[in-house]
C-alpha positions as CSV (number, residue, x, y, z in Angstrom):
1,X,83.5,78.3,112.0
2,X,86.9,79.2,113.6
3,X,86.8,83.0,112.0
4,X,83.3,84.5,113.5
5,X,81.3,85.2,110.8
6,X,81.1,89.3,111.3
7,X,85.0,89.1,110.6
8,X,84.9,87.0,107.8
9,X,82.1,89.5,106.4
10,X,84.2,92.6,106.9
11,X,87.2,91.0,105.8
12,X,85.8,90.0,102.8
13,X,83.9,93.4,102.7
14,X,87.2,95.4,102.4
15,X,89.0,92.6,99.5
16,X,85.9,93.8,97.0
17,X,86.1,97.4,97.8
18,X,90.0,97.0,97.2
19,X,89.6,95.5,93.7
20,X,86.9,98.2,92.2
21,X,89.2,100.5,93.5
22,X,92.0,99.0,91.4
23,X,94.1,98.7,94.3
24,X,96.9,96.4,92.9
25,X,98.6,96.0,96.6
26,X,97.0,96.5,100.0
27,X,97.1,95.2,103.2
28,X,95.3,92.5,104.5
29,X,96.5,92.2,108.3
30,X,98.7,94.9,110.0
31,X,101.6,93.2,111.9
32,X,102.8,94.8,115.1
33,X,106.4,93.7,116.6
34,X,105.9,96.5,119.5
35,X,108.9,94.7,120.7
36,X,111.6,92.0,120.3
37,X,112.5,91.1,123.8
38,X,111.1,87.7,124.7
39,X,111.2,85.6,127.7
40,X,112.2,82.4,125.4
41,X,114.9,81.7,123.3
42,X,113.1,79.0,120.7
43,X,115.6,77.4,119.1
44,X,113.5,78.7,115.7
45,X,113.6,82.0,116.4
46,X,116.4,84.6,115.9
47,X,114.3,87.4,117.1
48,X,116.1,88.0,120.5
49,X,119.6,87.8,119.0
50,X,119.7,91.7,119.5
51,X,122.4,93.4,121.6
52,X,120.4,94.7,124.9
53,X,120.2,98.6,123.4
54,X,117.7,97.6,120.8
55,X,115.9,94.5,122.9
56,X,115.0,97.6,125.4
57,X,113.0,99.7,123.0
58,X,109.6,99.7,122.9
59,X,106.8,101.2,120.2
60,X,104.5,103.4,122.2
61,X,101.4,103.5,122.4
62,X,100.5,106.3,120.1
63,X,103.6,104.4,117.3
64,X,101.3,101.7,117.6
65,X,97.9,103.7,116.7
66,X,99.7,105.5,114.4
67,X,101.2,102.0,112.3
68,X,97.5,101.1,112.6
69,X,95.7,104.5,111.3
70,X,98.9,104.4,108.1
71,X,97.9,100.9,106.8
72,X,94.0,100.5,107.6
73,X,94.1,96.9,107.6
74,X,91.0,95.7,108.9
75,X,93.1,92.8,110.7
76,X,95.8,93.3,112.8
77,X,98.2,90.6,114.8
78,X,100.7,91.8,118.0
79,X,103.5,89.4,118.3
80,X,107.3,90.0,119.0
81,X,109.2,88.8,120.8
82,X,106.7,88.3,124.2
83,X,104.1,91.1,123.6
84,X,102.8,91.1,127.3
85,X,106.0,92.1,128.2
86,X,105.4,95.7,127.2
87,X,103.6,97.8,129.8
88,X,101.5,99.9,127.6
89,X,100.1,96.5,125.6
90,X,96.5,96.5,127.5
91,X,96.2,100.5,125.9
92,X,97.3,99.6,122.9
93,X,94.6,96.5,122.1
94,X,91.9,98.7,124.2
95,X,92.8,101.6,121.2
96,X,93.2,99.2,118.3
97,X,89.6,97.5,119.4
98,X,87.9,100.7,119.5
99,X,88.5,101.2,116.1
100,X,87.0,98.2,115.3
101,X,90.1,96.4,114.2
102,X,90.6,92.5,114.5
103,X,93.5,92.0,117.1
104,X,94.9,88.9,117.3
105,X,97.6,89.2,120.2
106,X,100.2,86.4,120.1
107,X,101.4,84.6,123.5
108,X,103.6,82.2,124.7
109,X,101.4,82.1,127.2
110,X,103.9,82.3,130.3
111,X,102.8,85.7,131.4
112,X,98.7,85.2,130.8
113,X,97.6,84.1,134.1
114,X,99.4,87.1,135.4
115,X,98.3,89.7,133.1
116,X,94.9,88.1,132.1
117,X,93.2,90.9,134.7
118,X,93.9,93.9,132.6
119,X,92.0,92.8,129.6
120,X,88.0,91.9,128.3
121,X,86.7,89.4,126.6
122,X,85.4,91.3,122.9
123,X,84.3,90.3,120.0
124,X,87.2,92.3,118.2
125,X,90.1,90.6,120.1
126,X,91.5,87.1,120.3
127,X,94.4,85.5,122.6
128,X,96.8,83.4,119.5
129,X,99.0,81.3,121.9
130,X,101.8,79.7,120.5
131,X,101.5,75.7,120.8
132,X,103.8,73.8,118.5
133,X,102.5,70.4,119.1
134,X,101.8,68.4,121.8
135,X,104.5,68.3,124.9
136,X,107.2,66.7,123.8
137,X,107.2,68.5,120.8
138,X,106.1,72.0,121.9
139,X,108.9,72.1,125.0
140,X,111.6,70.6,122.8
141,X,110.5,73.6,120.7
142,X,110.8,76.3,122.5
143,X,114.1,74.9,124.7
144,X,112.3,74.7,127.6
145,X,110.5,72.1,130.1
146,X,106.9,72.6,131.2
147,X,106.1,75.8,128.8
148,X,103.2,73.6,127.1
149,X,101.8,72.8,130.1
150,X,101.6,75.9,131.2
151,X,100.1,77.6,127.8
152,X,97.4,74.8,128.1
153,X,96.6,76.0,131.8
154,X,96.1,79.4,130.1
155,X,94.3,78.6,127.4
156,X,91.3,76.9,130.1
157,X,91.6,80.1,132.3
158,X,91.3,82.5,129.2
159,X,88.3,80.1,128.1
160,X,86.7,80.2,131.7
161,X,86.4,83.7,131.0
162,X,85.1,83.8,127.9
163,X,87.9,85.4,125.6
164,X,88.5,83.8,122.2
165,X,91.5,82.1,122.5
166,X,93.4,80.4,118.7
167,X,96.6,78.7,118.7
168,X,99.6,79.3,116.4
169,X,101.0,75.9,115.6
170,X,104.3,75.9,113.7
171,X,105.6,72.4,112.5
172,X,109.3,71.9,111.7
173,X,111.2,68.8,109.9
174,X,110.5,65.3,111.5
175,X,107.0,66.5,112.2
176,X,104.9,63.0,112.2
177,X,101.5,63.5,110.5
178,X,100.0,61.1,112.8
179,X,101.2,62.7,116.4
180,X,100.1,66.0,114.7
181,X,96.8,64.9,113.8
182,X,96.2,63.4,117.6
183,X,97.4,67.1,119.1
184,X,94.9,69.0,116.8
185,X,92.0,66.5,118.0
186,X,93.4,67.6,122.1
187,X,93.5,71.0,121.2
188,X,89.6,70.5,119.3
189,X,88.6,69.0,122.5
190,X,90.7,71.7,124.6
191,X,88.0,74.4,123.1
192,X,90.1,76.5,121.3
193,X,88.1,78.4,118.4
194,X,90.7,78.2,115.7
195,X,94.0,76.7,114.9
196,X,96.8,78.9,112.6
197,X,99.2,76.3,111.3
198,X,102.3,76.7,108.7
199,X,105.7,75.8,108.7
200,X,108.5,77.5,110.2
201,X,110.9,79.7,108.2
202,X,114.3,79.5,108.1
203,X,115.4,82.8,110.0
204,X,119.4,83.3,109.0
205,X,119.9,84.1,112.8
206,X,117.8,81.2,114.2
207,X,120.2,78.6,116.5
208,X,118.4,75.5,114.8
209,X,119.1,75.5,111.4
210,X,118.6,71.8,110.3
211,X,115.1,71.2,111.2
212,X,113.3,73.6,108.6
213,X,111.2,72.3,106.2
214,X,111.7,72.6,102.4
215,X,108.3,72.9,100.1
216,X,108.4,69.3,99.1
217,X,108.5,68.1,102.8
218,X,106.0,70.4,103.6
219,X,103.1,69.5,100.7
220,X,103.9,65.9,101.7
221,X,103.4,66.4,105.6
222,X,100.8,68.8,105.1
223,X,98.6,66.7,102.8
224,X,99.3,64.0,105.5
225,X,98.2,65.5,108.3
226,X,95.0,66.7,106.6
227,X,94.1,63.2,104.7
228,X,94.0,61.5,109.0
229,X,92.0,64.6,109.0
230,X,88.8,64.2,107.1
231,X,85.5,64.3,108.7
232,X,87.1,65.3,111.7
233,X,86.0,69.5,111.7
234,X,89.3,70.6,112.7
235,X,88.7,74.4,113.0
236,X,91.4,76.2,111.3
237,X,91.2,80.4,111.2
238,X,93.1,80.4,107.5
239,X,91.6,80.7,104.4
240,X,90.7,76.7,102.9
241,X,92.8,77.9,99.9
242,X,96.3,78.6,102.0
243,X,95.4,75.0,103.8
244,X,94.9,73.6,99.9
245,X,98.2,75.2,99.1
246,X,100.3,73.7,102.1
247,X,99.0,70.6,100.6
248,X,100.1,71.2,97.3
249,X,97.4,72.1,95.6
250,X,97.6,75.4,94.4
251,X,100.2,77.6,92.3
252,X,100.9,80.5,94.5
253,X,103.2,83.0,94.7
254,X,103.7,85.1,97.8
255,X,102.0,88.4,98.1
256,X,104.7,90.2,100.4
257,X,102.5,93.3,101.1
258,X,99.6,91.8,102.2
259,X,100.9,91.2,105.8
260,X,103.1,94.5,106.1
261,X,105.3,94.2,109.3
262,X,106.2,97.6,111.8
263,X,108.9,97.0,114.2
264,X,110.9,99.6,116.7
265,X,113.2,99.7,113.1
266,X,110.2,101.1,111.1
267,X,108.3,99.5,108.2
268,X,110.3,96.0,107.5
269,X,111.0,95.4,104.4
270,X,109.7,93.0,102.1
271,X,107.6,91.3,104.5
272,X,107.1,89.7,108.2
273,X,109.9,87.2,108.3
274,X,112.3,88.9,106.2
275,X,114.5,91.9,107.1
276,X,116.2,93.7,103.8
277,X,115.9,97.2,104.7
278,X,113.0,99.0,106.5
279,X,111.0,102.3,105.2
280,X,109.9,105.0,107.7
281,X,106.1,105.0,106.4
282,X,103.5,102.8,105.1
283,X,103.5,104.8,101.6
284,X,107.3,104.8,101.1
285,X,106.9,100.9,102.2
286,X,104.8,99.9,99.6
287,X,106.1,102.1,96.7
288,X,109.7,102.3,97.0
289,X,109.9,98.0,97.8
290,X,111.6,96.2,94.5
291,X,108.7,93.6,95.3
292,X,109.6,92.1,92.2
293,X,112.8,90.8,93.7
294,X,111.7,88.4,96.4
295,X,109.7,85.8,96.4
296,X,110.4,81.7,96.1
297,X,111.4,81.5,92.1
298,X,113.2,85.2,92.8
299,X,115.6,85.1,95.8
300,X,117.3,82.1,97.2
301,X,116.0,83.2,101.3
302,X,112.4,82.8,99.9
303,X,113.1,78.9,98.2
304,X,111.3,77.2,100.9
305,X,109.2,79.7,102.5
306,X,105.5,78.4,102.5
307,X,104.3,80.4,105.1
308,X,100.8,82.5,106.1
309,X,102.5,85.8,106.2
310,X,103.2,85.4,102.6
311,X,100.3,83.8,101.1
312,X,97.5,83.8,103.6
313,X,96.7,87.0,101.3
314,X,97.1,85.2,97.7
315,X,94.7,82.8,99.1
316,X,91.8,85.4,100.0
317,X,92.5,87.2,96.7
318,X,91.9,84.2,94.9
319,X,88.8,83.7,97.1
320,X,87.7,86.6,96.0
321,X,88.2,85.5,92.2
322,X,87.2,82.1,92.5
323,X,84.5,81.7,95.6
324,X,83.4,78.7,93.8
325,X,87.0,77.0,94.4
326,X,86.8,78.3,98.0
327,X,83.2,76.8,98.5
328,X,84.7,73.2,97.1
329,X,87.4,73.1,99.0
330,X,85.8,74.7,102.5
331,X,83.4,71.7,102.2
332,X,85.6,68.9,101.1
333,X,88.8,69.9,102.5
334,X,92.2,69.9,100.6
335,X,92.8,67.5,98.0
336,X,95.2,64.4,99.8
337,X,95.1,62.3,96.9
338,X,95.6,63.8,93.1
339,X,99.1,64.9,91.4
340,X,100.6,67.9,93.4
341,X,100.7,70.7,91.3
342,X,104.1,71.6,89.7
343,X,106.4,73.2,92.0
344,X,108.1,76.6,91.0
345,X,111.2,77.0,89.4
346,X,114.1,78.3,91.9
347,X,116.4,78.2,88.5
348,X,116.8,82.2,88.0
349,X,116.3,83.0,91.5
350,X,119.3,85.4,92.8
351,X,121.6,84.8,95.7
352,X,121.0,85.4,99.2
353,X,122.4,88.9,100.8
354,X,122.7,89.1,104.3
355,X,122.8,92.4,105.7
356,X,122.2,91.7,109.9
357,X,125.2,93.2,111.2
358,X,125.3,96.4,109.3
359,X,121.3,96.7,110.2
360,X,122.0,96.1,113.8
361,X,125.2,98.7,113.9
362,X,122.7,101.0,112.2
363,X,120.3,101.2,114.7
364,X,122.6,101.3,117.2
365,X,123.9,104.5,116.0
366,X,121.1,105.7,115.8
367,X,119.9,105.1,118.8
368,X,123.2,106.4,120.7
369,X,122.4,109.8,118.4
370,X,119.2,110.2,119.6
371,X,119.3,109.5,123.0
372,X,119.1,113.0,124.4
373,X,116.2,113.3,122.3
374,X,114.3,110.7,122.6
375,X,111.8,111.1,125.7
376,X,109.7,108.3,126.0
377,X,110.6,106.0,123.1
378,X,113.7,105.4,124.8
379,X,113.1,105.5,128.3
380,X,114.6,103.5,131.4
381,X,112.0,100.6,132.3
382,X,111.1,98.9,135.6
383,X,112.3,95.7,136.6
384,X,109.0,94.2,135.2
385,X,109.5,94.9,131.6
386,X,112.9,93.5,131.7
387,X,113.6,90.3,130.2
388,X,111.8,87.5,132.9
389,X,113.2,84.0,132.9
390,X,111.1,81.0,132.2
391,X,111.1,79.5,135.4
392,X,109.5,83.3,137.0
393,X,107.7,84.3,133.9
394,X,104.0,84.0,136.3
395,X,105.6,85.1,139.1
């Protein structure tokens, strides 16, 4: 079982107390963008397209305990940009683990060997290193030769020492089912306890824009991948429901707010990949958000989007509802062979808005403003937690 069985207890725990409360929308994993500066530029990503006065901020430690102690989720995940960039990041998963919280801290592994010493192996913390397919496909990914070999050298070290240690695997178009399949059995035999997989969405500011998948790509390659996969106990750490669903097998719709996102910007809004605005709490977050006005059927950025962040949550809700469905599939494994179900209709959906620049000349002002202000949250930082190329990241 790639989710230890305390955590899927606890998780579960908290769903059923959240539904006889009548709790329409909650929370089911905090996410923590402490930072966007990275030490790759994946040709995917558009996080480190940020001029150098907002790539230098930093949520602090107590910003961090703070996000966590404002949405309760009983889950959290740390990713960025390159979290082990930021100097107070062994403080903040030492606080978030002593309240008992799940932490998931997502790598690229670079900087691991070197930082490996300031953390413990416990039960409430895993390493999620990123690993989009084997080495071809994982250093054509993130632009870069040998990054996959060293993330694999990581991954043994952080085993030797006996952390729990997932990998975040992100497929894109021209994914083959059957090279995929063969990297999931290395990573199986690797010992890794759990695998996250989606598909990548299709950040407006990412380099790459003609390798994302749309939904009908993704069922079929999904549904693939997972038919070379029977009887092989591949050890994923979703729900079997979002797996079903990337095989196109289930009827979801995105539940935005159940993977709320806090960034050095605030509370994102409407969810992890997609910046429309941001709040200043948790509360004004989930009250004041016109939810109703995203989602794939509702707004033409969200067509193709069949990613965890979004409906990782609808799945365990529906597990919640229909634990006979989640026993089915758990012990058969999605469905590879019947009719997909029918996809949703994009026909009223409204048009995209984009809205970077003026977010990005926003914060800038506001961050010239407060600058006399600001003490630590804008402070001058060593030459360490400055951006690190590739070639020194372990240095």
């Amino acid at each position: 079982m790639a989710v230890p069985l305390m955590q899927a207890v606890r998780v579960g725990r908290y769903v059923v107390k959240q539904h006889l409360l009548g709790r329409k929308r909650y929370p089911l994993v905090l996410m923590l963008e402490p930072l966007f500066r990275c030490n790759l530029a994946c040709s995917g990503c558009g996080k480190i397209d940020y001029p150098a006065q907002i790539l230098n901020q930093r949520l602090s430690l107590q910003e961090c305990l703070d996000a966590d102690a404002e949405a309760d989720a009983p889950v959290i995940a740390i990713a960025g940009g390159e979290p082990l960039l930021h100097k107070e990041m062994p403080e903040i998963v030492k606080g978030l683990t002593a309240r008992k919280k799940y932490v998931y801290l997502c790598t690229n592994g670079l900087l691991l060997d070197k930082k490996l010493d300031d953390y413990e192996p416990n039960p409430f913390f895993s390493w999620d290193i990123h690993l989009d397919g084997d080495k071809a496909m994982h250093d054509s990914s993130v632009c870069q030769e040998g990054v996959y070999e060293r993330a694999v050298a990581a991954i043994r070290k952080a085993k030797e020492r006996g952390f729990r240690v997932s990998i975040n695997c992100t497929l894109f178009d021209g994914a083959q089912p059957e090279r995929v399949a063969r990297f999931f059995d290395e990573v199986m035999a690797l010992g890794v306890d759990g695998v996250m997989t989606a598909p990548g969405y299709a950040y407006e500011r990412a380099p790459d824009q003609e390798h994302f998948l749309n939904r009908q790509k993704t069922k079929q390659l999904f549904r693939d991948i997972f038919r070379l996969g029977k009887g092989k106990k591949w050890r994923f750490t979703q729900s079997p429901l979002f797996l079903n669903f990337l095989a196109g097998n289930e009827n979801y719709h995105c539940t935005p707010w159940g993977k709320p996102l806090r960034t050095v910007f605030g509370w994102q809004r409407p969810c992890y990949l997609l910046g429309e605005g941001y709040a200043k709490t948790f509360k004004e977050l989930m009250d004041d958000t016109a939810w109703d006005q995203y989602g794939t059927g509702a707004y033409e950025k969200c067509a193709d989007c069949m990613v965890h962040s979004g409906y990782e949550s609808t799945a365990v809700m529906d597990a919640v509802k229909r634990p006979w469905h989640i026993a089915k599939v758990a012990l058969f494994g999605p469905e590879t062979e019947k009719p997909m179900v029918p996809e949703i209709s994009l026909a009223n959906q409204r048009k995209a808005e984009y809205k970077y620049e003026a977010q990005v000349a926003e914060q800038v002002t506001l961050l010239e403003s407060r600058k006399p202000a600001r003490g630590p949250r804008v402070r001058v930082h060593k030459a360490e937690d400055k951006p690190v190329e590739v070639a020194d990241a372990a240095d």
